[in-house]
C-alpha positions in Angstrom: -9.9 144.2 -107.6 -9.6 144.6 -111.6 -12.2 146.6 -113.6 -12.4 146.7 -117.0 -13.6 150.1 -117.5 -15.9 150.2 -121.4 -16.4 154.1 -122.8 -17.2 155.2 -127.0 -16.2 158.3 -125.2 -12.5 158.9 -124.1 -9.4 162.0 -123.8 -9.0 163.7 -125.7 -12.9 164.4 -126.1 -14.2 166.9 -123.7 -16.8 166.2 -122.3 -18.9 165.5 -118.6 -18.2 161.7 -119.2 -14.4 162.1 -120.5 -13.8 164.6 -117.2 -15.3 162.2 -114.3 -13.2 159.3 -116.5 -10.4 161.0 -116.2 -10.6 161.7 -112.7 -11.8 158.1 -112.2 -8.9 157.0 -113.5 -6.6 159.3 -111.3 -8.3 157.8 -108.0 -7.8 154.2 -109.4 -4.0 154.9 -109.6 -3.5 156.5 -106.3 -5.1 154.0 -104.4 -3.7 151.1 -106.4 -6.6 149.7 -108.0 -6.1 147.9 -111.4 -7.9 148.7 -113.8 -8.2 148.7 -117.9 -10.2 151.0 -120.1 -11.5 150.4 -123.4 -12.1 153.7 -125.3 -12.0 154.8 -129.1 -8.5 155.7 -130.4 -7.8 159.2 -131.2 -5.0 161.1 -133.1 -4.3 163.2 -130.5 -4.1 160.6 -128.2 -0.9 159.6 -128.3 0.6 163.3 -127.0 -1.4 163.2 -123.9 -0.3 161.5 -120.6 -3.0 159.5 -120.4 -2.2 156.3 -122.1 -1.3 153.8 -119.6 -4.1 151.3 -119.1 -5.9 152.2 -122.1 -6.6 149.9 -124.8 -7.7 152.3 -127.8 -9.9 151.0 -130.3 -10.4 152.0 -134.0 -13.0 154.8 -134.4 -13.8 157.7 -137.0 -15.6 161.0 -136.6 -19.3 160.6 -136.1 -20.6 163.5 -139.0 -23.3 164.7 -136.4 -20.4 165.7 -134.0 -17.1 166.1 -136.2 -15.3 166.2 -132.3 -16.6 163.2 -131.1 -15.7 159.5 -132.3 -17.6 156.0 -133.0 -15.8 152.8 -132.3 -15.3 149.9 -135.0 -13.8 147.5 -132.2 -12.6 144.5 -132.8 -14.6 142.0 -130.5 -12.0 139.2 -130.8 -9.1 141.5 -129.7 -11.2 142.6 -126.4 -12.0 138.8 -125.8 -8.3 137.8 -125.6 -7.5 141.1 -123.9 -9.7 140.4 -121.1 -9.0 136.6 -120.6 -5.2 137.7 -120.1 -6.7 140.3 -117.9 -9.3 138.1 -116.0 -11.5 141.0 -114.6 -13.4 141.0 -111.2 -16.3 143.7 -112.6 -16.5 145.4 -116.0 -18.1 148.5 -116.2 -19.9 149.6 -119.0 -20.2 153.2 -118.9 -22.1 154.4 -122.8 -24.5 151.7 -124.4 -22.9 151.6 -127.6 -20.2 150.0 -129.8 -17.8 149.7 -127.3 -20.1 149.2 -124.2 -21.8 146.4 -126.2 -18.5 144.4 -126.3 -18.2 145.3 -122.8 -21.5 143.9 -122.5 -21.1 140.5 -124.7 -18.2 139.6 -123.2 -19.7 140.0 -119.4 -22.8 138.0 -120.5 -20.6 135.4 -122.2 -18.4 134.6 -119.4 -20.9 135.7 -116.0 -18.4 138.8 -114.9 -20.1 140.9 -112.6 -21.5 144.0 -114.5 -22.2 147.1 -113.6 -23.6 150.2 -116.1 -23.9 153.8 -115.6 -26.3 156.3 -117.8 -24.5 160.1 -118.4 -26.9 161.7 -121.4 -30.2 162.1 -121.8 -30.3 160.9 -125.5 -34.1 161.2 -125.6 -34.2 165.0 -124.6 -31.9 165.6 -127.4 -33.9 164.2 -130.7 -36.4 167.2 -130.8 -33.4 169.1 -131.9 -32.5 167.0 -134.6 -36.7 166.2 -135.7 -35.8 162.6 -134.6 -38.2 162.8 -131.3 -40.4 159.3 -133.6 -36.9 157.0 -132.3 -37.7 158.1 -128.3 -39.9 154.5 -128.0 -37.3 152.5 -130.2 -34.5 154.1 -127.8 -36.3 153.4 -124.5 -36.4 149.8 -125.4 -32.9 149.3 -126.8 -32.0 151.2 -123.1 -34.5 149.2 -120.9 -32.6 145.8 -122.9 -29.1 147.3 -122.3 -29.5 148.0 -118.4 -31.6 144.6 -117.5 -28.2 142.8 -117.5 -26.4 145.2 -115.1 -26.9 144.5 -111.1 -26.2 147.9 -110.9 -26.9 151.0 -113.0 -25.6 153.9 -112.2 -26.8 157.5 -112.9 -25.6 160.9 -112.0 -29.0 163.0 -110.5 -32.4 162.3 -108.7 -33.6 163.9 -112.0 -32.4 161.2 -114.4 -32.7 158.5 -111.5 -36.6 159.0 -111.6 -36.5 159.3 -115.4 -34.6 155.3 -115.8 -37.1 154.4 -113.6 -40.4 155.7 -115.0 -39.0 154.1 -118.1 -38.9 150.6 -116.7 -34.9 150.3 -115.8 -34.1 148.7 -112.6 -31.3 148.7 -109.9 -31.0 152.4 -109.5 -28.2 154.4 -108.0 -27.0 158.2 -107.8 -23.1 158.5 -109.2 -22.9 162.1 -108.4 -19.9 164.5 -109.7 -17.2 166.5 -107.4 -15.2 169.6 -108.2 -11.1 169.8 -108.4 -10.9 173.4 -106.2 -7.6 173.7 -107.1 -8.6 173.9 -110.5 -11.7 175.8 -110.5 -11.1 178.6 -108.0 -12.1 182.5 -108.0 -8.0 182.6 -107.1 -7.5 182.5 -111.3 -9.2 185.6 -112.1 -6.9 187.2 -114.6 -7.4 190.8 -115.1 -4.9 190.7 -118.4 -7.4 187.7 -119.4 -10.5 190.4 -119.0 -8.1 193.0 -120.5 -7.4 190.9 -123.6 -11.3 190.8 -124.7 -11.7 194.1 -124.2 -14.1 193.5 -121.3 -12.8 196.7 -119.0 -15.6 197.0 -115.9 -18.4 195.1 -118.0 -20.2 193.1 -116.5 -19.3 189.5 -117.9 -21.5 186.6 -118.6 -20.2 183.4 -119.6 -21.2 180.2 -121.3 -19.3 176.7 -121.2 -20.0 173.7 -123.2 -20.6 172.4 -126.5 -22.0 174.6 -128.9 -24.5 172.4 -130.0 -28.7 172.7 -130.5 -29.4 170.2 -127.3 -27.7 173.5 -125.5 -30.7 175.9 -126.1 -28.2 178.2 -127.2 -30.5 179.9 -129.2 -32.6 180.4 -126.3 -29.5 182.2 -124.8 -28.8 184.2 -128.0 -32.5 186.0 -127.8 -31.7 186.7 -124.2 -28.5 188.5 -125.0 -30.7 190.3 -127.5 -33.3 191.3 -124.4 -30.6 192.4 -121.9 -28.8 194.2 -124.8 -32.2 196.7 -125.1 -31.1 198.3 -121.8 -27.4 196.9 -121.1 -25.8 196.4 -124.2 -23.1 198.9 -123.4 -22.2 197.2 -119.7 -22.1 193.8 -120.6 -20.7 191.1 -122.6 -21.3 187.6 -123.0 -18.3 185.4 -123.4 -18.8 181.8 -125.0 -16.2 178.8 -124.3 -16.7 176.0 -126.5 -16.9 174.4 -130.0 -19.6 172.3 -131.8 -21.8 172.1 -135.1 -23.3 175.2 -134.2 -20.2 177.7 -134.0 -20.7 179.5 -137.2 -24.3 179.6 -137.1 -23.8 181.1 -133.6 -20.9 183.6 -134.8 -23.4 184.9 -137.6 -26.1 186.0 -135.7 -24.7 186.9 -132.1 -25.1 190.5 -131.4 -21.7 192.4 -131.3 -20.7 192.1 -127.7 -20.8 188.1 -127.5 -17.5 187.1 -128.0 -16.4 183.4 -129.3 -13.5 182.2 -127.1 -13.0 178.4 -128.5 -12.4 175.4 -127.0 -10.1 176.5 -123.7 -9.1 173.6 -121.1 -6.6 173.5 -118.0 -5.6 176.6 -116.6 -6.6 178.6 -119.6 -10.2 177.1 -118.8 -10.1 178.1 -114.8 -9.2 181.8 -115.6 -12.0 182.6 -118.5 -14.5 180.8 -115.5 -12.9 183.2 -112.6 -12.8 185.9 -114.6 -16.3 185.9 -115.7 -18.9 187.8 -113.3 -22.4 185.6 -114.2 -22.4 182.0 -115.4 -25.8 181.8 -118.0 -26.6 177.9 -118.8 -29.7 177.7 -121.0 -29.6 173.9 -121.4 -32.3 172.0 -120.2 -31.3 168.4 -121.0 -28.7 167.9 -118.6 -28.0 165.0 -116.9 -26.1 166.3 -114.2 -24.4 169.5 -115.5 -20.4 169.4 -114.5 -20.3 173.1 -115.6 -22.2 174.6 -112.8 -20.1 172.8 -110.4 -17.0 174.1 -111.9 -18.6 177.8 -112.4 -19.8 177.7 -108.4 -16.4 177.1 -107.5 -14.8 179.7 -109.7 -17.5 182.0 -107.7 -19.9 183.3 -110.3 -23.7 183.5 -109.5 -25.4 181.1 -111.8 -28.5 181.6 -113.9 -30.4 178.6 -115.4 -33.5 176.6 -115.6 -34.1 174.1 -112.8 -34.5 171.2 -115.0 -32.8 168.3 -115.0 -29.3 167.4 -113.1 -29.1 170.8 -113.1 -31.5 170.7 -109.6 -28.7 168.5 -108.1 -26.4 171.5 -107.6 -28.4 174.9 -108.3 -30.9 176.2 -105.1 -32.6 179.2 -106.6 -32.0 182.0 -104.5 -28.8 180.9 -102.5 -26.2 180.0 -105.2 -27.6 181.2 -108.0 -31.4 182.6 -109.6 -33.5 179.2 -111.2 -35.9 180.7 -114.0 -39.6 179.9 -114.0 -40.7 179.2 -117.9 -38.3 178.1 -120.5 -38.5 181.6 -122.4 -35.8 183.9 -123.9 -37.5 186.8 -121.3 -37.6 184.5 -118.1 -33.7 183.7 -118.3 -33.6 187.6 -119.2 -35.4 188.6 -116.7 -33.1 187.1 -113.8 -29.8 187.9 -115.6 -30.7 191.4 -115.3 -31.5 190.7 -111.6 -27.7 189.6 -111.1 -26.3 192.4 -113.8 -27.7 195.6 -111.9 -27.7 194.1 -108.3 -23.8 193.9 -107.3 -24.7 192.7 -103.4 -27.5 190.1 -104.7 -24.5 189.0 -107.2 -21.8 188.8 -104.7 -23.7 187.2 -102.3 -24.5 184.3 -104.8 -21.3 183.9 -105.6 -20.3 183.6 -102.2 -22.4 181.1 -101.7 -21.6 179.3 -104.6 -18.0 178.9 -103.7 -18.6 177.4 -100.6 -21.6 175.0 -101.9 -19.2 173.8 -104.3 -15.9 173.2 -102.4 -17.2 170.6 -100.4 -18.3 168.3 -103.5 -15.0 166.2 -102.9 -14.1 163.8 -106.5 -12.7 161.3 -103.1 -16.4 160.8 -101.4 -17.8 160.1 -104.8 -15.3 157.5 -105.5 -15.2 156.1 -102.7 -19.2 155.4 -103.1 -18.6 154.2 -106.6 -15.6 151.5 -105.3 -18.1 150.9 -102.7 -21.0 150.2 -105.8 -17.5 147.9 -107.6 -17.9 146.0 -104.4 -20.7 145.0 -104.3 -21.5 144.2 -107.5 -18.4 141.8 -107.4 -19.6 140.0 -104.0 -23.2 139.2 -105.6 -21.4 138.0 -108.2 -19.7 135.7 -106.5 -22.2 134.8 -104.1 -24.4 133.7 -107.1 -21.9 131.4 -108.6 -21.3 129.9 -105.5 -25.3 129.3 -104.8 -25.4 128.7 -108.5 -22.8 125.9 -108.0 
């Protein structure tokens, strides 16, 4: 089996999509299955590990998001890469530059194609006044994903959403945890001493800093909680994005502003956090709450989108009713004053998340690879 593997998203980005890739890519080695991945180049890229395989692919930094990339590839290139490389399945995995040379080329020359959906572009334009492209978008996407026998995407939530939007040939690619990465083993009391946190009670917030992250949302919380708490908590944020300053400028004193943290340094600020507090709403699956639950920290956050794959109000963590500043509020001050309720979601939380196993999930998806391949060949042989 060789898959040609087509991503405008690639290491050294961090993000959902760049993690499962990356893991993806460590399953393909150890259990031997070729493979070639088209992603943007990078200038970090050549210090990381990660190169073998990897045809990199001329890009600059999209203005919106000066840490992510757009591809300028170079169609002809790809073309004679992939008739030296005569792939079984390509799989196109974001619907733009990249993943419409993926696309050409599988069209052009009947390779077995399958697709797979990871961001929910649509929920994001009311954050940028854009929401008059949502139409335009659902027909570029419903154009995109007609040519795929498969189409892979990551939650029931998103599954229902393809299809209410006329896409076709729908399957769940669910997400699985690395415990021995993300463990409550890594909490680091020099870490904790470091921010000054001492016996606070410590909320934390991973991901992008960015306005699809209804990180404002999270900011007028803080500013609830602080009427009561302010001196026995703090509010840790992990991450960069556009919104960073704007952030910095009007958090209340006891948020602090870690950066960007990955690897181990990443696993201790999760383990050594008390609460998890994810505002966003426009996930698509949400690989932070997996990786929080098995750093074993109660999680607080809306029950919308992916986010319902992983998050059962009540047992691993609290869901909040209404998208308010004063119903997320309300149950992070159930978790900051009530040390059993917030142990025992925790608890619970580690031991939902350690049997999420990145193997299973593969295995389903090489499973997906191989069928897609067989009805490929089965219609050029009828076809013949």
């Amino acid at each position: 089996m060789r898959i040609a593997i087509f991503t405008d998203t690639f290491l050294p980005q961090v993000n959902g999509v760049t993690k499962t890739l990356a893991k993806l890519k460590e399953y393909l080695e150890k259990e031997g299955i070729d493979y070639l991945i088209f992603a943007p180049d990078d200038p970090e890229a050549d210090s990381l590990n990660f190169e073998k395989n990897i045809q990199r692919m001329l890009s600059f930094r999209f203005f919106l998001y000066p840490e992510c990339r757009l591809s300028v590839p170079n169609y002809f290139k790809i073309k004679n890469k992939l008739n030296e490389y005569q792939p079984d399945l390509i799989h196109i995995v974001t619907p733009f530059n990249l993943g419409l040379c993926g696309l050409k080329y599988a069209t052009s020359y009947d390779i077995p194609l399958i697709s797979s959906y990871h961001t929910n572009f649509t929920h994001y334009l009311d954050y940028y006044n854009l929401h008059f492209l949502e139409k335009p978008i659902w027909t570029f996407f419903r154009w995109f994903h007609s040519h795929s026998t498969i189409n892979l995407c990551p939650s029931q939530s998103s599954l229902e959403e393809l299809s209410d939007n006329g896409i076709k040939n729908l399957e769940i690619w669910d997400r699985g945890i690395n415990s021995k990465l993300y463990s409550p083993q890594y909490r680091d009391e020099d870490l904790r001493e470091s921010y000054e946190l001492g016996d606070r009670i410590t909320l934390l917030y991973v991901g992008r800093l960015a306005p699809e992250k209804n990180l404002n949302l999270l900011m007028e919380s803080m500013k609830i909680i602080n009427q009561k708490y302010k001196d026995q908590v703090r509010l840790l944020i992990t991450g960069d994005g556009p919104l960073l300053d704007k952030l910095k400028s009007e958090a209340p004193s006891n948020v602090i502003f870690t950066g960007y943290l990955k690897g181990h340094n990443l696993s201790k600020i999760y383990a050594s956090a008390d609460i998890f507090a994810f505002p966003s709403i426009t996930e698509t699956y949400g690989n932070v709450i997996l990786e929080a639950m098995a750093s074993g920290l109660a999680v607080v956050s809306f029950l919308e989108g992916g986010v319902r794959e992983n998050l059962e109000d009540g047992y691993n963590g609290l869901a909040c009713v209404e998208v308010t500043p004063e119903s997320f509020a309300i149950n992070l001050e159930k978790v900051i004053i009530n040390k059993k309720l917030r142990e025992e979601l925790a608890d619970n939380a580690y031991n939902y998340a350690i049997n999420k196993s990145w193997d299973k999930v593969f295995e389903r998806l090489i499973n997906n690879y191989q069928e897609v391949i067989n009805y490929g060949s089965r219609e050029v042989f009828i076809s013949a």
